[in-house]
N, C-alpha and C positions, 0 to 999 in steps of 0.2 A: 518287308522286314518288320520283325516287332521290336519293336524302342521304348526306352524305360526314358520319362524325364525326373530330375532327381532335384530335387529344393530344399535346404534346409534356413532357417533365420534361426541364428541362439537368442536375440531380446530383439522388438521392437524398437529398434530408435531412429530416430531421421535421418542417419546419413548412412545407415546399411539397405541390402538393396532387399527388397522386398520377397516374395514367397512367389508372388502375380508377377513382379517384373519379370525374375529370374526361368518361370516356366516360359511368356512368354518370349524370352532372346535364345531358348533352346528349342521352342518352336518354330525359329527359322532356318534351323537345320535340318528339319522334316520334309521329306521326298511325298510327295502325291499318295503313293501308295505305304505309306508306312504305317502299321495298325501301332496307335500313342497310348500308354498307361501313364497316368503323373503319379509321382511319387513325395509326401512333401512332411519333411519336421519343423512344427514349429517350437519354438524357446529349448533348441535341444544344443548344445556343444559338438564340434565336432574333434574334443578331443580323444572322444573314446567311440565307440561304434552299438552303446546302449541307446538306441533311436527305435521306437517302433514301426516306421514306413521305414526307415532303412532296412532295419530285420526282414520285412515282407518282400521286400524287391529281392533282398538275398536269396530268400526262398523259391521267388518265380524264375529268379534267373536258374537256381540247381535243380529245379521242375523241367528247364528247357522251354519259361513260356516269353525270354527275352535274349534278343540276336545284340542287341547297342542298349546303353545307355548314356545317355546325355546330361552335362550341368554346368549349369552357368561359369561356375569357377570351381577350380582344382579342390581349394580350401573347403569346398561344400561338402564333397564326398568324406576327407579326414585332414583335420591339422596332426595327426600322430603317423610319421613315416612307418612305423612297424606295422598300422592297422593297416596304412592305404595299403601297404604290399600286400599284406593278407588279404587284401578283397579282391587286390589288383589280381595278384595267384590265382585265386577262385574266380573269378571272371573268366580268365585265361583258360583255366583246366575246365570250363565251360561252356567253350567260347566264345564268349561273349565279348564285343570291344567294348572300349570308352569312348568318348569324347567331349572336348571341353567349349562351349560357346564363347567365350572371353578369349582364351588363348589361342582359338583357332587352330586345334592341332586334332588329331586323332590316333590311337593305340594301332590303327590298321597297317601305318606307315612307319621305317626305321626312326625318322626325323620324329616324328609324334611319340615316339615312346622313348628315344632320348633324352628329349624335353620336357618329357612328364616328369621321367627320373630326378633331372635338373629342379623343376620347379615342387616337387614333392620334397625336397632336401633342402629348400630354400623355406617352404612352407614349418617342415619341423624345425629348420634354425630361429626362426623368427619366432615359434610358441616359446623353445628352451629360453631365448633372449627374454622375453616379457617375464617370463615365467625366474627368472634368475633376477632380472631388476626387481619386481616385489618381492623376492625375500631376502636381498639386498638388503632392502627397506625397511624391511618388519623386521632384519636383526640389529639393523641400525637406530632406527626408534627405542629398543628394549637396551642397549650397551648405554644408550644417551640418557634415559630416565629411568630405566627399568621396569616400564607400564604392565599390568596384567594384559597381555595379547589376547584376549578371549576367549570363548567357547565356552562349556558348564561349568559355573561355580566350582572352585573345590569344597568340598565335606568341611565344616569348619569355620567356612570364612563366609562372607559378603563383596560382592563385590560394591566400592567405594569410587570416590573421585578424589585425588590427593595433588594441589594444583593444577588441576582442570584438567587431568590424565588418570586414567582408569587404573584401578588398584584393587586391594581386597584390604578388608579388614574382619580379623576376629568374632563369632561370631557364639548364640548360647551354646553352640555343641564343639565347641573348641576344646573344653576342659576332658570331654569325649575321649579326640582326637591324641589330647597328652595321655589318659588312660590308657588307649591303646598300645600305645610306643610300650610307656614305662613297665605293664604288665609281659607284655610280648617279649621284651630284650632280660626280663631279671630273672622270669619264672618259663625255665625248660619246656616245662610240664604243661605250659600253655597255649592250646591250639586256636587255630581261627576258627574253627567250629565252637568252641570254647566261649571265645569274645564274641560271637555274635550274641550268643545267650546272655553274656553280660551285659552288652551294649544293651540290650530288650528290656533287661529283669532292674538293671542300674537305672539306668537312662530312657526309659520306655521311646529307645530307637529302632527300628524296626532294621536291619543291614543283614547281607547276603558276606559268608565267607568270601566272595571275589572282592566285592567293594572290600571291604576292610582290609583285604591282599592289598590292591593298589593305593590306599591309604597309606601303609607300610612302608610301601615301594615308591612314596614321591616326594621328590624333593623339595617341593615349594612348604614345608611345613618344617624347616630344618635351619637350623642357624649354620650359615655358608662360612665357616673359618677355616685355615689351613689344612686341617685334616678332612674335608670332606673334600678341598678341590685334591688332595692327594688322591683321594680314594677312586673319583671318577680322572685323574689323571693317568692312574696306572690302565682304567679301563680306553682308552686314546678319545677321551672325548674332548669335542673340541669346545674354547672357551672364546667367549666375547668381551669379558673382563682380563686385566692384568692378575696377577696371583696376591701382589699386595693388596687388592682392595678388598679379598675372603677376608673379614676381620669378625665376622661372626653379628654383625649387626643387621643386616638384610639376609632372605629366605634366598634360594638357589630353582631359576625356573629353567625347565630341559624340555629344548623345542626338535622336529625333525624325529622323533622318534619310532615314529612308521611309516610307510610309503602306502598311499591311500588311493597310488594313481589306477590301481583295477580294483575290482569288484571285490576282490579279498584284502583285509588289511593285513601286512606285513609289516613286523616288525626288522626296521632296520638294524645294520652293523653300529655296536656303542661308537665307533669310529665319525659314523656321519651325526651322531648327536651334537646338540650344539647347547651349551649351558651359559644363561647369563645371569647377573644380579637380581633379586627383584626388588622391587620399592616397599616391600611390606617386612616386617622383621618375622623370623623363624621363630617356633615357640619348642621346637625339639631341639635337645644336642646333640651336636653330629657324632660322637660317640655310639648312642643308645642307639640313632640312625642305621650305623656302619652294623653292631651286632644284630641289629632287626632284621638288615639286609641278608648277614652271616645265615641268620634261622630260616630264612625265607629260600634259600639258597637249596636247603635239605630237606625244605617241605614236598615230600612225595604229592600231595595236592596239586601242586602246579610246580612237578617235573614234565620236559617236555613230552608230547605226545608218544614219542618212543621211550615207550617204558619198559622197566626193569622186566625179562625173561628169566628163568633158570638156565635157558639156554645158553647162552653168554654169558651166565656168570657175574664177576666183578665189572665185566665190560659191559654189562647189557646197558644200551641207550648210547652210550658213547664212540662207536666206529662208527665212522662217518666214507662213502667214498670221496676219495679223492678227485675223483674225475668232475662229477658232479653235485658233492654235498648231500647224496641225499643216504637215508640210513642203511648199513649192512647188516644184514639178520642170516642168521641161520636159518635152514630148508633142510628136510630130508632125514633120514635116520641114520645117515653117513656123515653128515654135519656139514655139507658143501654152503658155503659163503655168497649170498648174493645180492646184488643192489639193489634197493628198490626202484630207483629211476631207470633200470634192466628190466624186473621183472613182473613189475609190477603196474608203471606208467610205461607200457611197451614204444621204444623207440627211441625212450630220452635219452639216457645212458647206452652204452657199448661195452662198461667195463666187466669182465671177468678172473673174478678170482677161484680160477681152477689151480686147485694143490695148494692153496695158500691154508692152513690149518688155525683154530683158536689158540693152541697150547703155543704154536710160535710165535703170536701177536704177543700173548702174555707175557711171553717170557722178553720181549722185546721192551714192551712196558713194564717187565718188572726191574729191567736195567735204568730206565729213564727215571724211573720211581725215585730209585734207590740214589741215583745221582741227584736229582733234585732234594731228597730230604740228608745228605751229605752235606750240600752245600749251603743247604739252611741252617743245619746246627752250626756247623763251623762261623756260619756269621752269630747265631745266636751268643756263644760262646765268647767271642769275642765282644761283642756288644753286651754281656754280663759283666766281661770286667770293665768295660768302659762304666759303664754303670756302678760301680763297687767305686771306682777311683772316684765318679764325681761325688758318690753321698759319703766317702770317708773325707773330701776335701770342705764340703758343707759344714760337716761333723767338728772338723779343725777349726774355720774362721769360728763357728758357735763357740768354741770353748776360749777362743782366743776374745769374742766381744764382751762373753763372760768373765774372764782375769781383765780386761780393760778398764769395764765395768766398776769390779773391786778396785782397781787401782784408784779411779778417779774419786770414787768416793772416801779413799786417806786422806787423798794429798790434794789438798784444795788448790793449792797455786799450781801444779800440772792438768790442773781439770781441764782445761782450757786446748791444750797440746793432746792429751786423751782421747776427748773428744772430738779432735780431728780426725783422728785415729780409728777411733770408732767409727767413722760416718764411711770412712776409705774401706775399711771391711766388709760395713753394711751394706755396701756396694757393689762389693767384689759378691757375696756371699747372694745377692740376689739375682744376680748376673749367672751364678750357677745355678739359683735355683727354679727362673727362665727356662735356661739348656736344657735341665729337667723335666720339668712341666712339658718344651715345645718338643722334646727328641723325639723321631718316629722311629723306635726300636723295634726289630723284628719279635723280639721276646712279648709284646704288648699289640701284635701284630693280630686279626683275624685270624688267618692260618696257623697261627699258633697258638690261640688259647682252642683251634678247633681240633685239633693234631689232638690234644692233652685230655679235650671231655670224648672225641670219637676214640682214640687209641688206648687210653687209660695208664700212660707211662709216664717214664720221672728220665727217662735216658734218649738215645738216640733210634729211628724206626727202622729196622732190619723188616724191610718190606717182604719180603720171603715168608718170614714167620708169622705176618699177619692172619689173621681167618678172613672167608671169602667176603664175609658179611663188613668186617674192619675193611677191606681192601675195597669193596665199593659203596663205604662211609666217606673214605677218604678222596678217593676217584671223583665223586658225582662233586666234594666242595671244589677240589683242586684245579679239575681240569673241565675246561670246556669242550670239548672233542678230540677224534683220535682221527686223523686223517689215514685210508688205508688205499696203498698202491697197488695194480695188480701184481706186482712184484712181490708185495708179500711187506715191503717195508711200510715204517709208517710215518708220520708228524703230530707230537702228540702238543693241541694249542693249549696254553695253561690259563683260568678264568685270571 
């Protein structure tokens, strides 16, 4: 029989078992006549299956130049239950068995592959547990002090020690940094290809359109007050701080924001984001922030990789299947509908949208449309006169601390009752205009100053009458995907 031995050590330390031990306690399972290859990674993890002696055993075994492999313990082969099965499978469909020296079991027998099962399930609870206490940890250190957690510098800053915990402070390309914002949210007309040039010719900084995107796009440079934990609240992200502590004095850091556990980064659902305080103060306001966000939103630059078709129309980039998320495109000079995880990543997907038509999705989203921006003016509308009532009651105590005013100046011996008078107004009248300052009215709303520069109107949006070009203006801010069923129906998720 020809036998693979299999060894890996992720770090040298003295109490894990060595690369020498571990070949030889699986050389005791070696029959006389067994022709041995070893196989061994050193300083490698075994939470993913990026090992280069692993790779090669992989190969000898789908060459058919290995019958068994052998190793010391379960965990050597993979701490990730999804990979062991994937090699486990491929072994299988090769036939090739396992077997483990520690455990004493073997894949040949019912009981040995029960057991594997068992302790392969045992082995990924035990990484998730470890792996869930550190970042337990590291989000509980950041809610306690609000520490810079590491990794590159941001653009801007330095990092600092601020009671003998790691910080950033401000640094000569800060004022940069505010350029950016302030040019970016005031002036339309200004691109990131734009501000690079500026950055170079102003500021002799050398910056790539991306960077200066993710400049844009981050919130550690931002004064964290009420309106910005709104803003990533309607996005369901989740917070480490209470909402009273957003007072606009500390920066806003967001951790968890891709998933780095394979080879490709992915960004995650805003859902698993997780935002906490930082110890350094913002130098942007979260207003300029939110509109920076607004334009970034419609930059064809960095729209997603399914981009805008003729083919689709107002839709293009946004039908999504529903089975498995991944994009619907049109095919064919008939216009038949299909997934790409169907027809393209052969296997992933199963769905089929036969007879399902463009004209009927539209007309499906032109219903949704129409009801969403119904019920936006209706609140608009109503929140105008809320607005009207409180700046005519402002309007009143003014005129009224002004007759107070003259009064107390007549009549010297009421000065005194007046002036109480006065201060009770003063009161009242700043107390409104609080209300005012803090209201988050829909009329003052993103969506609505975007509705007014995309659509060009003074009324309400009869979505019908828009042009195709207005209608997926409006589409790419509004909405984040169109979920489509083989049925024909849809779920349209609103950003």
């Amino acid at each position: 029989m020809r036998v693979a031995i299999y060894a890996r050590q992720s770090v040298d330390k003295q109490d894990s078992v060595s690369i020498d031990t571990q070949i030889d306690e699986c050389k005791r399972l070696i029959r006389t006549n067994d022709v041995t290859e070893i196989y061994s990674d050193q300083g490698f993890s075994g939470k993913n299956t990026e090992r280069p002696d692993f790779k090669r055993m992989l190969d000898d075994i789908e060459y058919g130049i290995i019958d068994k492999v052998i190793v010391y313990k379960l965990d050597r082969l993979s701490r990730n239950i999804v990979d062991f099965y994937n090699v486990y499978d491929f072994m299988k469909k090769h036939k090739c068995s396992f077997e483990s020296a520690l455990e004493k079991f073997d894949t040949s027998s019912e009981t040995g592959e029960f057991l594997l099962n068992i302790l392969a399930s045992f082995a990924h609870m035990e990484r998730q547990s470890i792996a869930q206490r550190v970042k337990d940890s590291y989000y509980y250190r950041a809610k306690t002090d609000g520490r810079w957690l590491g990794g590159k510098e941001p653009f801007g800053f330095t990092r600092c020690k601020i009671n003998n915990l790691s910080s950033l402070q401000p640094n000569e390309n800060i004022n940069l940094v505010i350029e950016l914002y302030s040019k970016y949210s005031e002036d339309t007309n200004t691109s990131l290809h734009q501000l690079v040039k500026y950055a170079l010719d102003y500021y002799s900084v050398k910056m790539s359109a991306t960077q200066i995107k993710n400049i844009l796009s981050n919130p550690l440079y931002v004064k964290a007050d009420k309106k910005l934990y709104d803003y990533y609240k309607l996005q369901k992200v989740q917070f480490v701080n209470d909402e009273s502590e957003f007072d606009g004095s500390r920066a806003l850091q967001i951790v968890n924001k891709t998933d780095q556990s394979n080879k490709k980064k992915v960004f995650n659902d805003t859902s698993l984001w997780v935002a906490y305080l930082a110890s350094w103060k913002g130098v942007v306001d979260s207003r300029t922030f939110i509109v920076v966000q607004e334009r970034l939103s419609q930059n064809k630059s960095y729209a997603t990789s399914n981009k805008p078709t003729n083919k689709m129309l107002e839709l293009s980039g946004l039908i999504k299947c529903a089975k498995c998320g991944h994009t619907v495109k049109m095919k064919g000079k008939y216009g038949s509908l299909s997934c790409i995880g169907r027809s393209e990543y052969r296997g992933y997907c199963n769905a089929s949208f036969k007879g399902v038509k463009l004209a009927n999705i539209q007309e499906l989203v032109a219903v949704e449309m129409q009801h969403y921006f119904d019920t936006f003016y209706s609140k608009v509308q109503a929140e105008e006169q809320a607005k009207e009532t409180i700046r005519q009651q402002i309007n009143t105590i003014k005129k009224e601390i002004d007759l107070l005013l003259d009064f107390s100046l007549k009549d010297e011996l009421l000065r005194d009752a007046t002036l109480d008078k006065i201060r009770l107004k003063q009161e009242e009248l700043t107390k409104l205009q609080l209300e005012w300052a803090n209201g988050v009215f829909d009329t003052d709303k993103i969506e609505n100053r975007v509705l007014h520069s995309s659509v060009k109107f003074d009324g309400e949006v009869q979505y019908n009458e828009l042009s195709t070009e207005q209608k997926q203006s409006l589409l790419r801010i509004l909405v984040k995907r169109i979920l489509l069923n083989e049925d024909g129906s849809i779920q349209i998720e609103m950003n």
